[in-house]
N, C-alpha and C positions, 0 to 999 in steps of 0.2 A: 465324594465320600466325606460326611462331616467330620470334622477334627476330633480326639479324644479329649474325653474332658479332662481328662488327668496330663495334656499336653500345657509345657511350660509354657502363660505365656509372653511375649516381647514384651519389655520394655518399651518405655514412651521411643526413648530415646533411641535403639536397636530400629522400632518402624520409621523415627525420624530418620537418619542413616539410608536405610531401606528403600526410603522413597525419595530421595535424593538421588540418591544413585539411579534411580529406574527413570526420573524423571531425567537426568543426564544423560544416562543412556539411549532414553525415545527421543531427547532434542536432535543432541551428534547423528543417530541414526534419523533421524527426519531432516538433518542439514546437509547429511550424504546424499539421500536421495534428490534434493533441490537444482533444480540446472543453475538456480545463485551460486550456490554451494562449489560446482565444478569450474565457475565461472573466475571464480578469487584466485590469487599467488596461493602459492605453496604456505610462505610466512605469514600471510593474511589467515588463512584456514587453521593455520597453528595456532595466530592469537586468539580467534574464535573460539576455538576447543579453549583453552585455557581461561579465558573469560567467562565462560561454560562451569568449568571445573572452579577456579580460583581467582575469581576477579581482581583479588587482592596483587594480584601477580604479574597484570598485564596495564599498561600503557591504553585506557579504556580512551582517551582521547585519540591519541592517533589511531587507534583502531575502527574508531567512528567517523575517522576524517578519511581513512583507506575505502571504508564500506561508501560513501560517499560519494568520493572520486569514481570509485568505479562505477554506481548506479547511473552518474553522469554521462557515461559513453558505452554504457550494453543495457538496452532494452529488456533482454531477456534477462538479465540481474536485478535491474531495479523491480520486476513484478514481482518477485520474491522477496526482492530483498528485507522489506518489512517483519518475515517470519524470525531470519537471523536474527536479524535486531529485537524482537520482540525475548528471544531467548537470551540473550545479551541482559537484555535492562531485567529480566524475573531473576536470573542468575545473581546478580548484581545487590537487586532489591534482598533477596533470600540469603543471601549469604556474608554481605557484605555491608548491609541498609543502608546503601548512598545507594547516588543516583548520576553520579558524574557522566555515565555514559549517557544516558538520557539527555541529562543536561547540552553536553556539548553538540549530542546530534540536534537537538533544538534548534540551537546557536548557529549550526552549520546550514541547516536548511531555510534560517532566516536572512541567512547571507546572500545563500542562492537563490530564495525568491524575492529578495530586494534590486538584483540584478537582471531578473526573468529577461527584461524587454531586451537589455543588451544580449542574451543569451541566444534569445529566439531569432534575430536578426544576425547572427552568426551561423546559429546550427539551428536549424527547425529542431534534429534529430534528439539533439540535445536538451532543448526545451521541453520534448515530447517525454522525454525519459527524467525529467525533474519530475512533470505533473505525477509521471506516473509512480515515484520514487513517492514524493509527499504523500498521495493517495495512499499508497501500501504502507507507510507507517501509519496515518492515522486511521488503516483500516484492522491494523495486527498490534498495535499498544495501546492499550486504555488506562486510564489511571482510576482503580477502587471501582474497575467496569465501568466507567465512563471514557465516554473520546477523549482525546484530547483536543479541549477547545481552542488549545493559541493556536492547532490550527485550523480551524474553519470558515475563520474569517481566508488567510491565505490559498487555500483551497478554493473558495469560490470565487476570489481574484482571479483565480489560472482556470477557472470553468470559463466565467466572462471572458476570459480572453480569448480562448479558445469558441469560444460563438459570437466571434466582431468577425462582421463581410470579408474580411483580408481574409479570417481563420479558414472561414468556410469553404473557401477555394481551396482549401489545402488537405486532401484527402488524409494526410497524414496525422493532420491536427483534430480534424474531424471523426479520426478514429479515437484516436485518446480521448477524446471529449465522452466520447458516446463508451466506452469499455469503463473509464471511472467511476461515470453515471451508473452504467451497469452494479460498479462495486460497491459505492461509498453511499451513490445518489439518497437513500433512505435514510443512511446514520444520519446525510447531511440535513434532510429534510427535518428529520427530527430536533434538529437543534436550532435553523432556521428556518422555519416554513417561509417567510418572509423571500428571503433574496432566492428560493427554487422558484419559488412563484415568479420572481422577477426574471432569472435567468430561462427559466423554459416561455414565456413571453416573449425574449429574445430568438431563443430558438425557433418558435411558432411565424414568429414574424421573417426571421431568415426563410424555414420552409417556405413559406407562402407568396413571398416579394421578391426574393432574394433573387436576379437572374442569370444566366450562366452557372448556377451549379451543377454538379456531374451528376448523374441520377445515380452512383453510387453514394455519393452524399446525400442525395432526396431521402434517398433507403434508409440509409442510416437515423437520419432527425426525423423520418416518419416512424421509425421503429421506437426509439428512446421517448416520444410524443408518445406514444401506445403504450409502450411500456412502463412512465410514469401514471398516466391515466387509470388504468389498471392496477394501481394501487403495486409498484415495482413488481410487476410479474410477469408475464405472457400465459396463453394460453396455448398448450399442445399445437394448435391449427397454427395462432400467428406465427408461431418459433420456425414451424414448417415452412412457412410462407418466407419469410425474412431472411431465413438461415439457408433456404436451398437458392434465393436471389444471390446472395452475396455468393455463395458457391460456382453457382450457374458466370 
């Protein structure tokens, strides 16, 4: 039913208000539902909400060193984890125009991937859950709708890496490789065609030379080969094909 035209209407400021609030309310109720989200301390999840509501109020550093640490040692936090954070730095940006939090996760994730190789020679698992932490922010924060470029140079550092002969024996590396691809592969292309080219080169030449890998691995670098090719997509048939292999 249309509104009456005799109805008062809002202020600028009353819609500003308005959508503040709705927009806090959809993030909190979209960081509930997150298995990141269930993943954090109790205190963690507090600072969140409150960097949410009043950035002005919370300790945005250590809050980004916490989000952090943990993406480090659960898989299934770091795949999300980007969304938090994306509502963190808009929260932040809106309410508060700094960017400290941003900033210092920058800072933290160039620390981390400065040490990758000692990382990965400790903990695969670890290393696995960096790439895929990095991935998911520069797949959920963009600056004025663009990526963020400082990182895509480091991102295809941890692609490369993840498709040298060691990698490739390692199912577990080989999955990240090819689930990233999946996510970022495009944005990345778009920024540099150059080193996609170079890195699926790599890849193509692993598939093809490369011997002893698992045909679980084959699958995989034949699929992300395809699904580059295809202009990031699949078709119905191959998804079928690919997705009931890896099932089966």
């Amino acid at each position: 039913m249309a509104k009456s035209a005799c109805a008062p209407a809002s202020s600028p400021t009353t819609q500003g208000n308005d959508a503040n609030k709705q927009a806090r309310g959809f993030l909190v109720h979209r960081l509930n539902m997150d298995s990141a989200w269930t993943a954090l301390d109790v205190v963690t999840q507090t600072m969140v909400q409150k960097a949410i509501a009043d950035p002005k109020t919370v300790d945005l550093e250590k809050l980004s060193d916490a989000i952090v640490e943990q993406s480090l040692k659960d898989l299934s936090f770091c795949k999300d984890a980007g969304r938090m954070c994306y509502a963190v730095v808009q929260a932040e940006a809106q309410k508060a125009a700094t960017s400290a939090f941003r900033r210092n996760l920058l800072t933290r994730l160039q620390q981390e991937f400065t040490g990758r190789e000692q990382t990965r020679s400790h903990s695969v698992q670890e290393w696995v859950c960096l790439v895929t932490f990095i991935c998911s922010i520069f797949d959920y924060i963009k600056v004025n709708d663009a990526p963020l470029v400082a990182l895509v140079d480091p991102i295809y550092d941890c692609l490369f890496r993840l498709a040298q002969p060691d990698a490739l024996m390692n199912e577990e590396e080989v999955d990240c490789l090819v689930v990233q691809l999946h996510r970022v592969g495009e944005q990345l292309e778009q920024t540099n065609s150059q080193r996609m080219n170079q890195l699926f080169y790599l890849l193509r030449d692993g598939f093809l030379l490369q011997e002893d890998l698992s045909s679980m691995t084959r699958l995989l670098l034949l699929e992300i080969l395809e699904f580059r090719a295809s202009g990031w997509t699949l078709t119905n048939t191959a998804h079928k094909y690919y997705y009931s292999e890896v099932v089966d």
